[in-house]
Each structure stands twice: as structure tokens, then as C-alpha cells.
N, C-alpha and C positions, 0 to 999 in steps of 0.2 A: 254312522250312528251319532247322534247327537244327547250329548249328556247334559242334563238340566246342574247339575252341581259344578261344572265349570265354566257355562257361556254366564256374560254379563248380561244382565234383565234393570230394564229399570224399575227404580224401586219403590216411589212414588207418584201422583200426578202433578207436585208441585216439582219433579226434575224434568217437567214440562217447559216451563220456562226459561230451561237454562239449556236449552234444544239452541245450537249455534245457529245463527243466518249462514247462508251459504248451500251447497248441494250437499245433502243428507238425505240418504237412505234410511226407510222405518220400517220395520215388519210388527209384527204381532205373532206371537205364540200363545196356543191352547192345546186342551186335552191334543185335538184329533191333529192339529199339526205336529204336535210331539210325537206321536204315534208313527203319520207317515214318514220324519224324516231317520225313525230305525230302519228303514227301510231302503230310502230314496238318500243318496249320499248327499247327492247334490244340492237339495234343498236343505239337507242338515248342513250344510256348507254355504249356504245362502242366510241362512238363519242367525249361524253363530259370525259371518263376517259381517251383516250389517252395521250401521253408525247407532243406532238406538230398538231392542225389544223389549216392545210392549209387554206383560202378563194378561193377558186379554181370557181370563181364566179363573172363578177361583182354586181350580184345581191344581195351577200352575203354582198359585201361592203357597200354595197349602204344603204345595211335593217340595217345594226350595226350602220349607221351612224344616220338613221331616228330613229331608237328605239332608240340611246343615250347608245347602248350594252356598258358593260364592257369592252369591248375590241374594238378599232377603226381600223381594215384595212386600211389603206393605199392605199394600193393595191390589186389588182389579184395574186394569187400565182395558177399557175395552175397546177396540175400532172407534166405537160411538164416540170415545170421551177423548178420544184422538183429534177425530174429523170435527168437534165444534169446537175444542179447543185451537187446534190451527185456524179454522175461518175466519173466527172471531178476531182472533192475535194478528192476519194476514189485513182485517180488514183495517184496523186499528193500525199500523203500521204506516198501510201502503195507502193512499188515495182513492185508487180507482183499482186495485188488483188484478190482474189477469186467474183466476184458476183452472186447470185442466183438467178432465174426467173420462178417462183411457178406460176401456171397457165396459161390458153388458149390451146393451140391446141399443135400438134409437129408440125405443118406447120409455125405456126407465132411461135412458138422458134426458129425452123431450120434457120428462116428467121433473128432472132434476134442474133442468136449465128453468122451468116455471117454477119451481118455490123457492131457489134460489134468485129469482129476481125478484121476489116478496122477502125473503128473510135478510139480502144481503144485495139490495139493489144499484147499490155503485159498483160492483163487481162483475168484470166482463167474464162468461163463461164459456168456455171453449170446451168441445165432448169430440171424443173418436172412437165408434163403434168397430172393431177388430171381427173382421170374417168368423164366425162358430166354427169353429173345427178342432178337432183333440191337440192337435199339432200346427203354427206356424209355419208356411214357407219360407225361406229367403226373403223373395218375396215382401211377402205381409210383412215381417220386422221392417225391414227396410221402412215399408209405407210408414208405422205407426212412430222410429225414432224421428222419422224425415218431418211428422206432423207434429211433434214433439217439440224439435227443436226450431221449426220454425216460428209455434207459438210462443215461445221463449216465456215459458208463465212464470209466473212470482210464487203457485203450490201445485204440486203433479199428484189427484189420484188417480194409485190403479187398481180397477176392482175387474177381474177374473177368476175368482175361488183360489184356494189356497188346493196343491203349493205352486198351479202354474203361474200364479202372478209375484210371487216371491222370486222363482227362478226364472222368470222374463227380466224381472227388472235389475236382477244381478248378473246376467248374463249379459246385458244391453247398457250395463251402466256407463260402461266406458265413451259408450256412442254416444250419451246424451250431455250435448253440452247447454245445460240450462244451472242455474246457480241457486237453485230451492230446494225446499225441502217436498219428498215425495214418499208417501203411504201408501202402504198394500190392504187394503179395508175391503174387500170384496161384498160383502152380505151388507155393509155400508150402504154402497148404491141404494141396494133394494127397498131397505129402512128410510133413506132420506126423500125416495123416490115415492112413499108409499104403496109399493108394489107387495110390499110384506111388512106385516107386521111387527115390532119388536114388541117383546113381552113385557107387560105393564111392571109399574116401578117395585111392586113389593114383589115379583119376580126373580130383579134383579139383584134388588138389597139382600134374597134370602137364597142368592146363589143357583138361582133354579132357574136363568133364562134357557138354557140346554133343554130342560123338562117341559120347559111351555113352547116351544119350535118343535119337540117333540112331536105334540100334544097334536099341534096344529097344523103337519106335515108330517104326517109316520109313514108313509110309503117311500119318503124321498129320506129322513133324516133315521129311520132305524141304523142301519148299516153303521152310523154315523157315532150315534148315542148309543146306543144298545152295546153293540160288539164296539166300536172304538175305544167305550170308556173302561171299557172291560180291557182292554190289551194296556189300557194308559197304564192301569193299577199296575199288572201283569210289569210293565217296562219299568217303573217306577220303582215296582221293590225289586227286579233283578238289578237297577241301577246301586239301592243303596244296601244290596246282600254283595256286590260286585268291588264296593267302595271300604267294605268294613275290613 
């Protein structure tokens, strides 16, 4: 189980910048991963030991403020405001960067490695498309630390959905000897890739990008929004009926 009033979240996007060089773990927490790791120990375990969690939620904000959490957000910090903030800061840094893009399709890399050589064209891109299957083999890991660390990149994302790419990359961290910083930004890809759309800006500003993926995928994203946000509330006040 994982309780929002004890893990550390950070609490602005200006403690962006003060994100150490070196190998660093990032997740992101919202409604529907708060949800599943009442559930799933390990990804609540994955969650609460990373180096830095996002609030990729206003919902998240909103619950640490009502619980009185450890940690007060500020704000939303979304996958989005992650992934162009690192690029940028990666390209500015480094000369020619290496970045890595572990997950989805070769369709949404193909698509990623093209507008990334328009937006960020000194930057060498390097993608690993990981076999579809609910479960790794031996195996498969093996292939994708092995491709990993032999591209020794300067930024690692991984995009799988949440919580298998939270619990790959904590599960696997030991193996990877690369010295950067690495995010689990799944729906990322698909946004940068234009394979999906993210929801336009007064969406975002009015906390309703949830409602417009809704809107625009209900067969796929009910389950999700519908009944997820409904257990978050549900989890939410048994946490701060739990705490009083």
C-alpha cells in the first residue's frame, strides 16, 4: 500500500533544476497509479524508493494538500513538463547528446526519432522497441539492459504504461550501469510521437486533461477514469479517516 502523506513528491517545477547530474531514477505519480499501487506492493515499493516523484495530477495535489502529506505540491508536474524540460537542459549541457527511448512500437520511435531530429538536431537518438507481451522473459531483460548499457546515453526514457515500466526500471536498476538521468513517461512517446493527441492547453490549465482522453478514447480509457477516479477518492479518504 502506498500512502500519499508519507512518500516524498516534489513540490515544484522549479526543483527541476536542482535534479542532480549523475544516475537518477524519476517516476511520476497520478490518480490511477495511486490506485493501482493499493494494490500491487511492489510498484508501491517502486514508487516510494525512487530518486525524484513527479505529481503528474492535479488530483495528487490536491489529496497531499487535504491529507496535510509530507510533501505539499505546488503544482502539476506532468510526464510532458518532465520530458521537454530534461531535453532542453540535456541539450544545453552536453554538445551532441546521446538520448535513449526504451519502449512502444518501431512506429511511435520511427515517428520520434523524425521530430526529434527537427526539434533537437545535434542530438543522437537511439530507440529499443521491447517484444509486446504482458510479461518479460530473462531473456528480453537481459536484451534491453545489454542495449542500454551499451548505448551508455547521457538521458534514458522509458515508456511502457504505468506500473510496468516503474517496476522494470526498479527492478533492473542495479544492472544498468549508465550515469543519467532516466524517466518513466509512458503516454510521453505517444504525445511526442503524434500518435495521440494531448489535450489542448485550456484543458490542461483547468485540470481536465483526464476528461479530454476520456472524450477521445472511451472504450480504452473508461476503466481508467470512470471507476479508477472513483477508487482514488475511495483510497484517499480511507487514507486521511486512517491518519486522524
Amino acid at each position: 500500500m502506498l500512502r500519499l502523506k508519507d512518500i516524498q513528491i516534489v513540490e515544484s517545477r522549479a526543483r527541476l533544476k536542482q535534479i542532480p547530474e549523475g544516475k537518477t531514477l524519476i517516476n511520476t505519480i497520478y490518480a490511477y497509479s495511486y490506485v493501482v499501487a493499493q494494490q500491487d506492493g511492489f510498484f508501491a515499493e517502486a514508487l516510494r524508493k525512487c530518486d525524484f516523484l513527479m505529481p503528474d495530477g492535479a488530483g495528487i495535489v490536491k489529496a497531499c494538500r487535504w491529507l496535510k502529506a509530507k510533501s505539499q505540491p505546488q503544482q502539476r508536474i506532468a510526464g510532458w513538463d518532465l520530458f521537454m524540460f530534461e531535453m532542453q537542459a540535456i541539450s544545453q549541457r552536453i554538445a551532441t547528446p546521446k538520448v535513449m527511448f526504451l519502449g512502444s512500437s518501431e512506429k511511435v520511435l520511427s515517428l520520434i526519432r523524425k521530430r526529434a531530429a527537427h526539434d533537437f538536431p545535434k542530438m543522437e537518438i537511439i530507440t529499443y522497441s521491447p517484444p509486446y507481451k504482458p510479461e518479460f522473459s530473462a531473456e528480453d531483460n537481459q536484451a534491453m539492459i545489454r542495449a542500454i548499457n551499451d548505448a551508455d546515453p547521457d538521458l534514458l526514457w522509458i515508456g511502457m504504461t504505468a506500473p510496468k515500466q516503474e517496476k522494470w526500471a526498479y527492478r533492473h536498476w542495479h544492472e544498468l550501469d549508465i550515469h543519467c538521468h532516466c524517466g518513466t513517461i509512458g503516454a510521453v512517446f505517444d504525445f511526442y510521437a503524434g500518435t495521440v493527441k494531448r489535450a489542448p492547453l485550456w484543458w490542461q490549465e483547468h485540470s481536465l486533461e483526464w476528461l479530454y482522453r476520456l472524450l477521445m478514447e472511451p472504450r480504452r480509457m473508461w476503466r481508467r477514469y470512470i471507476i479508477g477516479n472513483t477508487k482514488f477518492l475511495y483510497y484517499i479518504y480511507k487514507e486521511r479517516k486512517g491518519s486522524q
